[in-house]
N, CA, C and O atoms as CSV, one atom per row, in Angstrom:
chain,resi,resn,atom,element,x,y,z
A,1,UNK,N,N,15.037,-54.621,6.219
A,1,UNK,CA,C,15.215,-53.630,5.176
A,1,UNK,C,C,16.449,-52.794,5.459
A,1,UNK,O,O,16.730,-52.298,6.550
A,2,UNK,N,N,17.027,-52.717,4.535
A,2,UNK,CA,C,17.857,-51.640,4.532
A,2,UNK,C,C,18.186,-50.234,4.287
A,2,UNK,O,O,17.082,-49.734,4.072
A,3,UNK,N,N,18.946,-49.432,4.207
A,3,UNK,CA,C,19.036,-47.978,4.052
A,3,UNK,C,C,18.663,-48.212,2.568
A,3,UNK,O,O,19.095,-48.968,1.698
A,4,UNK,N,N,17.356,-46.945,2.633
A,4,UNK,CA,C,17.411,-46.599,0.966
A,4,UNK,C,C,16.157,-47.647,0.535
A,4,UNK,O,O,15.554,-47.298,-0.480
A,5,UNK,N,N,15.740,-48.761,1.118
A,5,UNK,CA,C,15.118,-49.680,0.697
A,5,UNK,C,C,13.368,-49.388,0.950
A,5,UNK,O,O,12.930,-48.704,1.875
A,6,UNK,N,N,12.557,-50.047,-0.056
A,6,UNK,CA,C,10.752,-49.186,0.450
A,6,UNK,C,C,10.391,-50.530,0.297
A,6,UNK,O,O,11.016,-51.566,0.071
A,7,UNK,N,N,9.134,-50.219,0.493
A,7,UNK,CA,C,7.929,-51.364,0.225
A,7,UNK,C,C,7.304,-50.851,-0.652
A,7,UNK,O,O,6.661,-49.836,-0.387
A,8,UNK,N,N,7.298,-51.346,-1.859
A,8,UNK,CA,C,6.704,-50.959,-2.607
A,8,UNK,C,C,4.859,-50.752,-2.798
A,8,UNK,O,O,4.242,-50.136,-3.667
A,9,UNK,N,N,4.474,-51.352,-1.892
A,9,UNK,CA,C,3.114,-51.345,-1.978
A,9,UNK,C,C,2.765,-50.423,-1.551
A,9,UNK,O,O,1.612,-50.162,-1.894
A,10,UNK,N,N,3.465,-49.325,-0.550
A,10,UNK,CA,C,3.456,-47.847,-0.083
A,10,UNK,C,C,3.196,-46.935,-1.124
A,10,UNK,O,O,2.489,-45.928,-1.089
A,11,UNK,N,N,4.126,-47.607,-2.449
A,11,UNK,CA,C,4.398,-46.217,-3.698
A,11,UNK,C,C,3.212,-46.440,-4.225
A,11,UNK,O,O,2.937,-45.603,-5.085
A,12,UNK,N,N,2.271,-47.368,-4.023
A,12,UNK,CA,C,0.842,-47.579,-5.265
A,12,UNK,C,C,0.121,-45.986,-5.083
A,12,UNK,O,O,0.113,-45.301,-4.060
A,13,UNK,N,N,-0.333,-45.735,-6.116
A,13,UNK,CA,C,-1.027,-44.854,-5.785
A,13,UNK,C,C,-2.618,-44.739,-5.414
A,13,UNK,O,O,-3.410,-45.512,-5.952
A,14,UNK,N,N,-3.060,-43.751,-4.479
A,14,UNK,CA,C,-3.961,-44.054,-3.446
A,14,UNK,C,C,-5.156,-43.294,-3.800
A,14,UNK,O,O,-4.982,-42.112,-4.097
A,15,UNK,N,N,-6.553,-43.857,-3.822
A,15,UNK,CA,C,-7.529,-42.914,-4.268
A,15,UNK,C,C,-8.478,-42.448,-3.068
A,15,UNK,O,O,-8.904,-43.194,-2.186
A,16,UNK,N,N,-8.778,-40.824,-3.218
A,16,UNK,CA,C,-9.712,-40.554,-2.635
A,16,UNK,C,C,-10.645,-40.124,-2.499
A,16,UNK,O,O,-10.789,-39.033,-3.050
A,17,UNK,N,N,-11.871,-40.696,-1.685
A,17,UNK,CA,C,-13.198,-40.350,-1.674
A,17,UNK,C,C,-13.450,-38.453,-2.280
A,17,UNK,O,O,-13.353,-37.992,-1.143
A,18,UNK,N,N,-13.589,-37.679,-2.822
A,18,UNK,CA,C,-13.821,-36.745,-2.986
A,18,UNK,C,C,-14.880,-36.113,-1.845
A,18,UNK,O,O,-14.756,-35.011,-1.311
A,19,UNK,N,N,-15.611,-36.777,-1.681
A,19,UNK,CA,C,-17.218,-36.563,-0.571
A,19,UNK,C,C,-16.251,-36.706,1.061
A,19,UNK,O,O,-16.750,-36.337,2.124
A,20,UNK,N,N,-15.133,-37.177,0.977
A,20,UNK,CA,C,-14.463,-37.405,2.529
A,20,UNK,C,C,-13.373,-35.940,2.631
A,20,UNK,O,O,-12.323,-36.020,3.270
A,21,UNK,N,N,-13.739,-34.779,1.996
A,21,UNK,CA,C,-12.645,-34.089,1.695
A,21,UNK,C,C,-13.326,-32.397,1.726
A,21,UNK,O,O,-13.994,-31.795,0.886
A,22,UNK,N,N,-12.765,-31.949,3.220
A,22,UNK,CA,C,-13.416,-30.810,3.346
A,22,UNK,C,C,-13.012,-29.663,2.835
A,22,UNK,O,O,-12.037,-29.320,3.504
A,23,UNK,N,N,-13.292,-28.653,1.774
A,23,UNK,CA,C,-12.825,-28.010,1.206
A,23,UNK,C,C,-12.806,-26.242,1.961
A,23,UNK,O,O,-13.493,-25.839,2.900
A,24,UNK,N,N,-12.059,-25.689,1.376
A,24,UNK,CA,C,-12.132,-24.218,2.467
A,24,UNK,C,C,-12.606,-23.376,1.461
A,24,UNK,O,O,-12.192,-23.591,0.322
A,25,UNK,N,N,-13.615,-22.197,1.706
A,25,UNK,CA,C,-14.385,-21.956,0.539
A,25,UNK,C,C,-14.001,-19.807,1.099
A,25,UNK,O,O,-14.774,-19.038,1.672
A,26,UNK,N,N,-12.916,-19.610,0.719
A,26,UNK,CA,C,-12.032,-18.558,0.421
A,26,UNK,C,C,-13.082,-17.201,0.575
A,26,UNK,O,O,-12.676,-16.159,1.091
A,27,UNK,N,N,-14.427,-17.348,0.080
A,27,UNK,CA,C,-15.062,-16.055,-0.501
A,27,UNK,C,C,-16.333,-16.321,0.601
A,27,UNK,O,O,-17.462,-15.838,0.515
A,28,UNK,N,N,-15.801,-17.264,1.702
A,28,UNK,CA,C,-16.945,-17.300,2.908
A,28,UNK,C,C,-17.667,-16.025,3.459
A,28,UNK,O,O,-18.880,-15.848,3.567
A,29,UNK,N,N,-16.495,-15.055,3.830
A,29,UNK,CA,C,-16.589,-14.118,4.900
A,29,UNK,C,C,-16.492,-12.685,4.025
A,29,UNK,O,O,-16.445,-11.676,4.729
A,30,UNK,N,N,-16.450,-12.434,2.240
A,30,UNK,CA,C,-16.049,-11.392,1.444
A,30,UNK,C,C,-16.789,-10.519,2.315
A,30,UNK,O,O,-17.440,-10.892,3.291
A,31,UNK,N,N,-16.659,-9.364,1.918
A,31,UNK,CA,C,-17.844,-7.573,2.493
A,31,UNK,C,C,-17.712,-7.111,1.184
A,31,UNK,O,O,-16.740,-7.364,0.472
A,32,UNK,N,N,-18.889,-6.286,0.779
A,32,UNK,CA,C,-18.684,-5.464,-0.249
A,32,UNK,C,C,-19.215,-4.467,0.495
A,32,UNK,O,O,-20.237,-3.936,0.062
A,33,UNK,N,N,-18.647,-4.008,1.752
A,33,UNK,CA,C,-19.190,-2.548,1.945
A,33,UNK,C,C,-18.288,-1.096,2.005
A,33,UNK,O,O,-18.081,-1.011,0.795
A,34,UNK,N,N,-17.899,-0.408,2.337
A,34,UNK,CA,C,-17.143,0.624,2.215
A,34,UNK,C,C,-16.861,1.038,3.849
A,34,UNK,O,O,-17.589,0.973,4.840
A,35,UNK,N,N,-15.679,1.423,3.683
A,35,UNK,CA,C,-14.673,2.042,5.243
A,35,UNK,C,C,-14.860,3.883,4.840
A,35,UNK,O,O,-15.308,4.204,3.739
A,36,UNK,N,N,-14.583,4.610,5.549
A,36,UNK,CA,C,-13.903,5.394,5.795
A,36,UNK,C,C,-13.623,6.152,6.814
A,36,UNK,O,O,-14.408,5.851,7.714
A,37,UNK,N,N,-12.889,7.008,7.158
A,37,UNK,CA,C,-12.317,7.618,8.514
A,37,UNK,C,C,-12.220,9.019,8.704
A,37,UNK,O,O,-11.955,9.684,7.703
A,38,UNK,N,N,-12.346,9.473,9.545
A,38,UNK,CA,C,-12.325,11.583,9.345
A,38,UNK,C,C,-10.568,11.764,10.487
A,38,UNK,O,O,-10.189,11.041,11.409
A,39,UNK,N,N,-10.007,12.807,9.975
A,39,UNK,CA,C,-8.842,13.013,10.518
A,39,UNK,C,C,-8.784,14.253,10.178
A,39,UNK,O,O,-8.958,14.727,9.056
A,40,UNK,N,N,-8.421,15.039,11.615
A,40,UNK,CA,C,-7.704,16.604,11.460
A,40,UNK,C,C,-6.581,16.491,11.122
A,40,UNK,O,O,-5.924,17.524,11.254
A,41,UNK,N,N,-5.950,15.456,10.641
A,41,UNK,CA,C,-4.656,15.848,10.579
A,41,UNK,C,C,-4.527,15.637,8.442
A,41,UNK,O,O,-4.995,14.759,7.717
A,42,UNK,N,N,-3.857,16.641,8.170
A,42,UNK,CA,C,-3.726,16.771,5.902
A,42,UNK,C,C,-2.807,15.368,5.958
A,42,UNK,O,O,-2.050,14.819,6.759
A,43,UNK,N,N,-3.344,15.127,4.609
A,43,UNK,CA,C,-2.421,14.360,3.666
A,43,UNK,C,C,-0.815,14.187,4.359
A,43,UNK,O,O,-0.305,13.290,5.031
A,44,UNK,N,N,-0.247,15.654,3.783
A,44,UNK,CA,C,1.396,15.688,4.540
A,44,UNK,C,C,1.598,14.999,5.571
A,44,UNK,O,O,2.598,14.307,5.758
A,45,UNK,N,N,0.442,15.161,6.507
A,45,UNK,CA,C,0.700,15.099,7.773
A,45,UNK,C,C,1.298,13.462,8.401
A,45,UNK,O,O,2.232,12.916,8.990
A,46,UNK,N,N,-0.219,13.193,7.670
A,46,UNK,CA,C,-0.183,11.560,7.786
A,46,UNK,C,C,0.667,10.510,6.969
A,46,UNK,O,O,0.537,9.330,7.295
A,47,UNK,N,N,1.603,10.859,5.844
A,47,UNK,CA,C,2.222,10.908,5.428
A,47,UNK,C,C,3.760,10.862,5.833
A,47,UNK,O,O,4.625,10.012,5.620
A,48,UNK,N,N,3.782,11.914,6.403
A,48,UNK,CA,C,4.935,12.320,7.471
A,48,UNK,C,C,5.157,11.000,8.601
A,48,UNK,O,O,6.113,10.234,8.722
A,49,UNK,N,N,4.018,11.072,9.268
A,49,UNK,CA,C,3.731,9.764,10.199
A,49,UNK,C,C,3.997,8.785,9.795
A,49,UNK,O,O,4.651,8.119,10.597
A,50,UNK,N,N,3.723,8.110,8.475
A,50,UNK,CA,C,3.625,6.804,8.064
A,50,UNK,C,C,4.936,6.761,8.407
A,50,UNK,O,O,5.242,6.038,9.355
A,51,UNK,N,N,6.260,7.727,7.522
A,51,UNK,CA,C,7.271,7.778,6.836
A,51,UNK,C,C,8.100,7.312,8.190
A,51,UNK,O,O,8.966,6.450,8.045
A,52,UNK,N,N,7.810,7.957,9.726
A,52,UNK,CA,C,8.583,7.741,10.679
A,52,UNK,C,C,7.868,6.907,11.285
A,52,UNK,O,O,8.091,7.018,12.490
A,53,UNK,N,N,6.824,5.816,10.989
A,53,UNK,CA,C,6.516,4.540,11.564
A,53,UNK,C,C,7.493,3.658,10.779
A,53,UNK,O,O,8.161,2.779,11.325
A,54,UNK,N,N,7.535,3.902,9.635
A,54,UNK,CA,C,8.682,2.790,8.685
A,54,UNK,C,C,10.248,2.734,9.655
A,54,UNK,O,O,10.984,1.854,10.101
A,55,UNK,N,N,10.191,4.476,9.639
A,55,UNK,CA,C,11.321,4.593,10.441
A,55,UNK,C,C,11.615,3.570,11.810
A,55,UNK,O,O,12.292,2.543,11.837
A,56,UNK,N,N,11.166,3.963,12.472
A,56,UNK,CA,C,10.757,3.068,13.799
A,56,UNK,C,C,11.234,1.760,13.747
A,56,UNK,O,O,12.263,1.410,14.325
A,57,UNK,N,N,10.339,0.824,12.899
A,57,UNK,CA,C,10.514,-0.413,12.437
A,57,UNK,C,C,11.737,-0.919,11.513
A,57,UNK,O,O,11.827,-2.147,11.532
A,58,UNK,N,N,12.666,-0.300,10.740
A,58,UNK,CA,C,13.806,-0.647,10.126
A,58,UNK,C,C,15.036,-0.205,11.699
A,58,UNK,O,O,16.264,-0.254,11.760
A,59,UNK,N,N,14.335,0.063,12.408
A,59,UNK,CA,C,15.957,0.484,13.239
A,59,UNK,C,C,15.548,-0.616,14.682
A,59,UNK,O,O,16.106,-0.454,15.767
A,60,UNK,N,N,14.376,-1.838,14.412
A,60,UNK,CA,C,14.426,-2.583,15.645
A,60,UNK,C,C,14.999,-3.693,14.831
A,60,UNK,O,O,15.302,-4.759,15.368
């Protein structure tokens, strides 16, 4: 064979078992429960923080 050249019996197209075919099922592990967190530190504050974690990270 040469450059560029196939076997065509490669290009047939190929069927498959559906039952041989493990699927990943996305909504395995969902939570519907609720977070939350207590902090002395206001809104501003944490805010402020975020603003100079961004910081941090654009100057590495």
């Amino acid at each position: 064979m040469g450059f560029g050249s196939y076997d065509e019996s490669e290009q047939q197209q190929r069927t498959r078992n559906a039952d041989d075919v493990e699927a990943v099922n996305v909504h395995e592990n969902d939570h519907d429960g609720q977070m939350s967190f207590e902090s002395d530190l206001s809104t501003d504050e944490l805010v402020s923080k975020l603003g100079s974690m961004k910081d941090d990270e654009s100057s590495d």
